[in-house]
N, C-alpha and C positions, 0 to 999 in steps of 0.2 A: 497633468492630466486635465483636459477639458470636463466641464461638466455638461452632464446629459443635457438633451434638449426639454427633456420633459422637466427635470431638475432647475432649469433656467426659466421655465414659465413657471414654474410655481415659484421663484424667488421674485419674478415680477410682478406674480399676481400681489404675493405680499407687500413687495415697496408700494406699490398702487393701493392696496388700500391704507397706506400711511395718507393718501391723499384727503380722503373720507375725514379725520378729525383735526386733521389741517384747515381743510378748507373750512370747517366749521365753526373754528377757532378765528379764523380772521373774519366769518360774516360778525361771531359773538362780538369781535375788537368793534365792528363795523354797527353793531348794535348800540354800544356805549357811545361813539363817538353819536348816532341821532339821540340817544339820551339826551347831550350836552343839547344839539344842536336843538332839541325840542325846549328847553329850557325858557320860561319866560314866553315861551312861542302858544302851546298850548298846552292844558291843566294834564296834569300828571293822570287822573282816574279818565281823561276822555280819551287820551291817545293809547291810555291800556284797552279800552273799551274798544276802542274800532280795532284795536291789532287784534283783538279776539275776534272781532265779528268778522274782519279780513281772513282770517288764518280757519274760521269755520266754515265760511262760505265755499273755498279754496280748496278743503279737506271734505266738503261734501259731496260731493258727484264721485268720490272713490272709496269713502268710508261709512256712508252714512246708511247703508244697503244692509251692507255687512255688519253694521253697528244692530240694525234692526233684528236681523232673522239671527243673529247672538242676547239678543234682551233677557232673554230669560237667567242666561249666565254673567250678564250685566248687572241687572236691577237688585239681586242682594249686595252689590259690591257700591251700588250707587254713594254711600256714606263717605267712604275712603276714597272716592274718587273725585267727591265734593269739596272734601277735605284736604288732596293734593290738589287740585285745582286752584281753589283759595291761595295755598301756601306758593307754588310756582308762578302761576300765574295771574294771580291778584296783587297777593301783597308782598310778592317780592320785586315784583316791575312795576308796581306804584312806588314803593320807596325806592329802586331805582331812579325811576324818574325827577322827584322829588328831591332824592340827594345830587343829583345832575345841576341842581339850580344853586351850590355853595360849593360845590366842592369841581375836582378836576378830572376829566377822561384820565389820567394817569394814575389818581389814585383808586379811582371808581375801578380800574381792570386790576389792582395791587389787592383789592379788598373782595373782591369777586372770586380771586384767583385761591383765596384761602379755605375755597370752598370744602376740597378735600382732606384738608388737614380739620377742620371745624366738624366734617363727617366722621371722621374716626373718633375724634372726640364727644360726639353726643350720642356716637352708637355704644362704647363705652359706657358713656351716664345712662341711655336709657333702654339699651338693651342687654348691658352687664355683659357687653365682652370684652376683655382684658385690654389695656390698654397696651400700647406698640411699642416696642423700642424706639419706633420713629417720631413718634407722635410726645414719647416723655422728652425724646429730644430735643425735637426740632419746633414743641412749640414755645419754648423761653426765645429760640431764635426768634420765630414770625412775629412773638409779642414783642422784645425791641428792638425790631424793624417799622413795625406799625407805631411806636411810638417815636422814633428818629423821622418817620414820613410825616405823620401828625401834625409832627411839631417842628417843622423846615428845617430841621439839624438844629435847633435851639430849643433843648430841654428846659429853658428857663419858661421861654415863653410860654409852654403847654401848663405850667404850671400857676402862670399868672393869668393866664387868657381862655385857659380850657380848650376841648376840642371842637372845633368845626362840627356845625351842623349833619352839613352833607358826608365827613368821615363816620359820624355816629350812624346817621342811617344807614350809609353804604354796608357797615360791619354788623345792624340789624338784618339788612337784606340777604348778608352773605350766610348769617346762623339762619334765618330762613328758607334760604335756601339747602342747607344741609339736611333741614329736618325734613324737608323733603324726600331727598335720596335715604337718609334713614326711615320714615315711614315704607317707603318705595319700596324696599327690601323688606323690612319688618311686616308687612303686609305681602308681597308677592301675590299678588293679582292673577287670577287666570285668566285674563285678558291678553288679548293681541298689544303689541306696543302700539302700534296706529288707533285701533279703539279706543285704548285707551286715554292717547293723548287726544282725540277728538271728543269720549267724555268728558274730559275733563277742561277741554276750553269751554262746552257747552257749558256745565254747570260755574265757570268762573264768567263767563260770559251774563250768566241770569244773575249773578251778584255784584257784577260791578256797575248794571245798566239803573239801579237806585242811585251809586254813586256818580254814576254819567251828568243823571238826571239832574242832580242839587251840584254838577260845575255850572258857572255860570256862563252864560251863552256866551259871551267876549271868547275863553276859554273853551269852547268844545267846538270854535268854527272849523270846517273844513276847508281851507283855501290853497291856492298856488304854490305857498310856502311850509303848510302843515302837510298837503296830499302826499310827496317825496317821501317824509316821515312815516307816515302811518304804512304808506306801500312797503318800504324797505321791513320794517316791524312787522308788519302783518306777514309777509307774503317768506320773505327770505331769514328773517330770525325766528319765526313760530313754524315754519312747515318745510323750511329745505335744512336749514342750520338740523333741526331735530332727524328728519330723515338720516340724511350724516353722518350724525352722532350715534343713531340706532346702529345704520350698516357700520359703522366704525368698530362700535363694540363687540357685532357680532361677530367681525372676521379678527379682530385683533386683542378683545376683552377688556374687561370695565379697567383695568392696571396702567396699561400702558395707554388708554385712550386719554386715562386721567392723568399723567405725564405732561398731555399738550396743552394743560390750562395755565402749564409756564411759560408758555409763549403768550399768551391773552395782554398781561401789561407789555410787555414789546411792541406788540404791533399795536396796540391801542397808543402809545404812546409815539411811536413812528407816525399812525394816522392824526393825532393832533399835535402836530407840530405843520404837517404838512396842511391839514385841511381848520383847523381850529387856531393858529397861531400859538397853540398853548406851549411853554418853554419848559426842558426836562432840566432840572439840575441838579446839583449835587447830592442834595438831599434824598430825591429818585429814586437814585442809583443806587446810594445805600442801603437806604431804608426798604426800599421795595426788592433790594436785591437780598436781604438779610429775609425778610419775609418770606420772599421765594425759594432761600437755602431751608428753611425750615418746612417748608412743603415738600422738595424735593427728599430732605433729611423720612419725611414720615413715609414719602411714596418708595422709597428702599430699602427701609429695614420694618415691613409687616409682621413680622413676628413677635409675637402677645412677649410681654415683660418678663414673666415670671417663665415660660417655656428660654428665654433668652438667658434666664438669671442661673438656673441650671445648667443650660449648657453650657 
C-alpha cells in the first residue's frame, strides 16, 4: 500500500528539517576551523569582540524594536542574561580561541563535542537531578578517550609531559559551555529565543570592549586577512548557525538535535585536512571515537539511575 499524499509531505517535511541542525553543525566545524586559522593572526578578546559587534549590528534592524517595546519583561531578567552572555559568549570563544593557538581543529571539535554529556553532569551537581544510566556509563568511556587523544596513544608521555595547553582550555570551554545550557534551563527565561540571544550579545559585547581595549593594536588590526574571519564568526556562526539550531529544535527537540554534535569532530576534522593540512591518525580515531561512544552511550539511555536500578 502507497502512503497518502498528505502522509508523504509530512515525512518530508520532517527529513527537511534534519537539515536545520546539520547544516548548523558543519557552519559550528566551520567555526573551529577560523578558530585555528585566527590563531597568531589576531588576539583572541578582539576577534570575540567584533564577532559580537558583527552579530549585533546584523541582529539589529529585526530584533532590536521588539527587544524595546518587550523591556519591561526584559529588565528584571537583565542579571541572568548578563551572566549567560558572559559564559557563552565571552568566555567560552575566548578560550576557544586561545586554545586554537596549542592545540588542533581535531581535538578542539572532540572536546566541544562533549558538551552534552558535561550537561547532564553538572545538571546532576547543581541542580540535583539523578544522574543517567548514560551518563554513569558512558562517562569512564569519554574520560579514556580524552586521555588516549591527549596523549597521542602514549600514556607514558601524558605522564611525563603533562597535558597541552590548548587540550586544558578546550575542556575549560567545553564545562563552560554546559553551564550554560544548564543555567539556560535552570533559569527558563520568558523571553523570546531571538531577544534573548541579542540581549545577551549586547551585554557580552559591553564586557569584552574593556578587554578589546588592553589587546594590543598589532593584535586588534582589521585587515585582508583577519576581515574573512571575523565575517564568517560574526555573521554565520553567531546569527544563522543559532537560528538553525533554534528552528532545529523547535521542529525535532532539544534530544535528537543534540545527537548531531557527533558529527562536529568529523567534519571538523575532514575540514582540516582539506583546508589546514592538519593529519588525522590513529590516535583520533580512537580516542575521539571512544569519547564520542560515551556521549552517544548518555544521549540513549536518559533514564535517572535509580528509576533504572528498579526496573
Amino acid at each position: 500500500m502507497r502512503p497518502s499524499p498528505m502522509r508523504c509531505q509530512v515525512m518530508l517535511r520532517k527529513n527537511a528539517a534534519l537539515l536545520y541542525p546539520f547544516v548548523a553543525i558543519v557552519l559550528w566545524a566551520g567555526n573551529v576551523i577560523v578558530s585555528r586559522l585566527s590563531a597568531h593572526t589576531i588576539g583572541p578578546q578582539a576577534i570575540t569582540f567584533y564577532r559580537l559587534l558583527v552579530a549585533v549590528l546584523l541582529m539589529s534592524p529585526f530584533v532590536a524594536r521588539a527587544a524595546w517595546r518587550n523591556r519591561r519583561a526584559i529588565w528584571p531578567h537583565l542579571g541572568p542574561l548578563a551572566i549567560l552572555g558572559f559564559l557563552a559568549m565571552c568566555l567560552f570563544q575566548s578560550l576557544s580561541y586561545l586554545a586554537a593557538e596549542t592545540t588542533t581543529a581535531t581535538n578542539m571539535a572532540v572536546f566541544t563535542a562533549l558538551t552534552p554529556l558535561l550537561t547532564v553532569a553538572l545538571s546532576a551537581a547543581l541542580l540535583g537531578e539523578q544522574p543517567t544510566l548514560g551518563m554513569v556509563c558512558g562517562a569512564p568511556l569519554s574520560f579514556a578517550g580524552l586521555v588516549y587523544l591527549v596523549s597521542g596513544g602514549e600514556l607514558s608521555s601524558l605522564l611525563q609531559n603533562g597535558v597541552h595547553a590548548g587540550d586544558a582550555l578546550m575542556l575549560l570551554a567545553a564545562i563552560v559551555y554546559a553551564l550554560y545550557g544548564v543555567l539556560l534551563k535552570r533559569w527558563n527565561l520568558p523571553i523570546t529565543g531571538w531577544q534573548s540571544t541579542y540581549m545577551q550579545a549586547l551585554c557580552a559585547l559591553a564586557v569584552m570592549f574593556p578587554a578589546f581595549l588592553a589587546t594590543p593594536a598589532p593584535l586588534r588590526q582589521v585587515n585582508a586577512e583577519t576581515w574573512p574571519l571575523i565575517g564568517y564568526a560574526g555573521a554565520l556562526a553567531s546569527v544563522v548557525l543559532p537560528f538553525l539550531w533554534i528552528r532545529g529544535v523547535a521542529q525535532l527537540g532539544p534530544n535528537r538535535c543534540a545527537i548531531f554534535m557527533n558529527l562536529l569532530p568529523v567534519l571538523t576534522a575532514a575540514a582540516a585536512i582539506v583546508m589546514l593540512g592538519e593529519p588525522v591518525r590513529t590516535f583520533h580515531v580512537i580516542g575521539g571515537g571512544l569519547a564520542l561512544l560515551g556521549v552517544a552511550c548518555a544521549q540513549a539511555f536518559p533514564r535517572p539511575l535509580l528509576r533504572a536500578q528498579r526496573a
